[in-house]
Every structure is written in C-alpha cells, then in structure tokens.
N, C-alpha and C positions, 0 to 999 in steps of 0.2 A: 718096286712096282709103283706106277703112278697111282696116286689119289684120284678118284672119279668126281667130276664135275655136276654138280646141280645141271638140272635142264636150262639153256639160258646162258649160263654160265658165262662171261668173256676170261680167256683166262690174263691175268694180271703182268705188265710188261715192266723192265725196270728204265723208268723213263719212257721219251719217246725212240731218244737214241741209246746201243748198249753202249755198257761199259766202255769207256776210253775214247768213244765215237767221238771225233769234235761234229759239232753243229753250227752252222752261220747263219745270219740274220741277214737279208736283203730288206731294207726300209728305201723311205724315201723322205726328205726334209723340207717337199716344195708342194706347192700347189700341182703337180704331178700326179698326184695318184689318184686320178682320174685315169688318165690316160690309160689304154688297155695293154700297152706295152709292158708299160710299167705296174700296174695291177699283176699282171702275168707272173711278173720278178718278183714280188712280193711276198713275202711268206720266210719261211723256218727250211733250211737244208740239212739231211743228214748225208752223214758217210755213206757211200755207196760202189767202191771200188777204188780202180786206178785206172789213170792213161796215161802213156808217157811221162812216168814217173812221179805222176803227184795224184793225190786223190782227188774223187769224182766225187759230190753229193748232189742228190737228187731231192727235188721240192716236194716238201709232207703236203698231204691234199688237205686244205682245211677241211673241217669238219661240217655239214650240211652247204657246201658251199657249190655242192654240183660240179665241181672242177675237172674236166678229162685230158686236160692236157700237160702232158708228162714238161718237165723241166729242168734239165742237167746244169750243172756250175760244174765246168772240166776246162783241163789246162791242154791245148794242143802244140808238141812242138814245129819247129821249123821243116820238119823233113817236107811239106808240100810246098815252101818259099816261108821266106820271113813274114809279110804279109796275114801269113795265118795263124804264126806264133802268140802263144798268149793266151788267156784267159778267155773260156766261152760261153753265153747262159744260151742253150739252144735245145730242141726237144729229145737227140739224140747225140750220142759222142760221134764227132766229127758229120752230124748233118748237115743237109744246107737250112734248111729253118734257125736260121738264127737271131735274138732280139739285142746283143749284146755284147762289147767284145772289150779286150784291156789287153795290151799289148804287155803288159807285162810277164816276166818270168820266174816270178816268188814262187817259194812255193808252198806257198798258201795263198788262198785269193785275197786280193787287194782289197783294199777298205773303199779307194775312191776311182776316177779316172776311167770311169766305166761307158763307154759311148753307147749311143741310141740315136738313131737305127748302128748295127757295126760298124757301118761304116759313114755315120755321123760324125757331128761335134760330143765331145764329153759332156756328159750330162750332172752338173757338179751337186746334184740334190741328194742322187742315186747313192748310198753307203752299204756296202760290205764289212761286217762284224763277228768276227767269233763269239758265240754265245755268251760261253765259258769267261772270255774276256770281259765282255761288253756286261758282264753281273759283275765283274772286283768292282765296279763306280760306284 
C-alpha cells in the first residue's frame, strides 16, 4: 500500500532522467546564444522513445523559464530520399518545423557538424554531448 503524502507534497523522482536513461547536453561555444535558434536548442535532452531505430530525446523545459515549445533530437532514416537521412532537432518526429539537421547516421547523436538553418552551413560552436560522458572530465 502506498504511504500517503503530506498536502503539498511533490513526490520525489530519481534524477531528472530514470534509471539507464542517457541524457544529452546541446550547448553552444560562441557568441551564439543569443540567437533564438540557438537559444531554442539549448538545454538538457532526455530519452524519450525511438524512430527508426535509434532513440528519440525530447528538451526538459527549464524551470520558470516560460518555455512552450516542445523540442525533439531524433534520428530520420533514408526512406523519404537521402536528403533527409540523419539527425533532426525539430518540434515533432519527422515535422516540418525544423532548426537543425546532421547528416549523419551514428547512432547516437553527434557531438558536432550540426547546421543551422537545415539546410545551412554547419555551425562549428553548436556541440552535442552525452551527459554521462561529458561528467568523466
């Protein structure tokens, strides 16, 4: 039987992500983060499913920060043309709202090589980092 909560109460989570979740870090290492693009991308991703064979994480909303707009890191493959293969930061899996894109086929998301607008030039500031990883330094 569950223990009943104080009024009030939030009940206690472990971490932000569970057990085993990996977590990614989108930052930026330039005079960038202004830009509202890139502000967008910014933040803590957790696990949040799969597509096409690799997982999906979705942007934790920071905290008093007002934020409504959802934010996917998902991998799409080839099946609609090459062109779309790769890696996507966009509001829904396989939207058209997208801010970002990496032609890549890891599978896990890339650290660099990540263009803005999609289909820009790479934007070499932008980094991609496993949390988990990015804490052995």
């Amino acid at each position: 039987q569950a223990q009943p909560q104080a009024a009030g109460a939030i009940p206690s989570k472990v971490g932000l992500a569970g057990a085993g979740q990996d977590v990614y870090v989108v930052s930026t290492k330039g005079p960038d983060g202004e830009e509202v693009v890139v502000r967008t991308l910014i933040g803590e991703y957790t696990e949040s499913g799969n597509n096409h064979g690799r997982k999906v994480y979705k942007k934790a909303a920071e905290r008093g920060s007002g934020e409504s707009v959802d934010v996917y890191l998902y991998y799409w493959d080839n099946r609609d043309g090459p062109s779309f293969e790769g890696w996507w930061f966009g509001n829904k899996l396989g939207g058209t709202q997208v801010w970002s894109h990496n032609a890549s086929s890891a599978l896990t998301p890339p650290p660099s090589g990540w263009k803005i607008p999609w289909d820009g030039a790479v934007r070499h500031t932008l980094s991609v980092a496993n949390k988990a990883e990015q804490m052995k330094f």
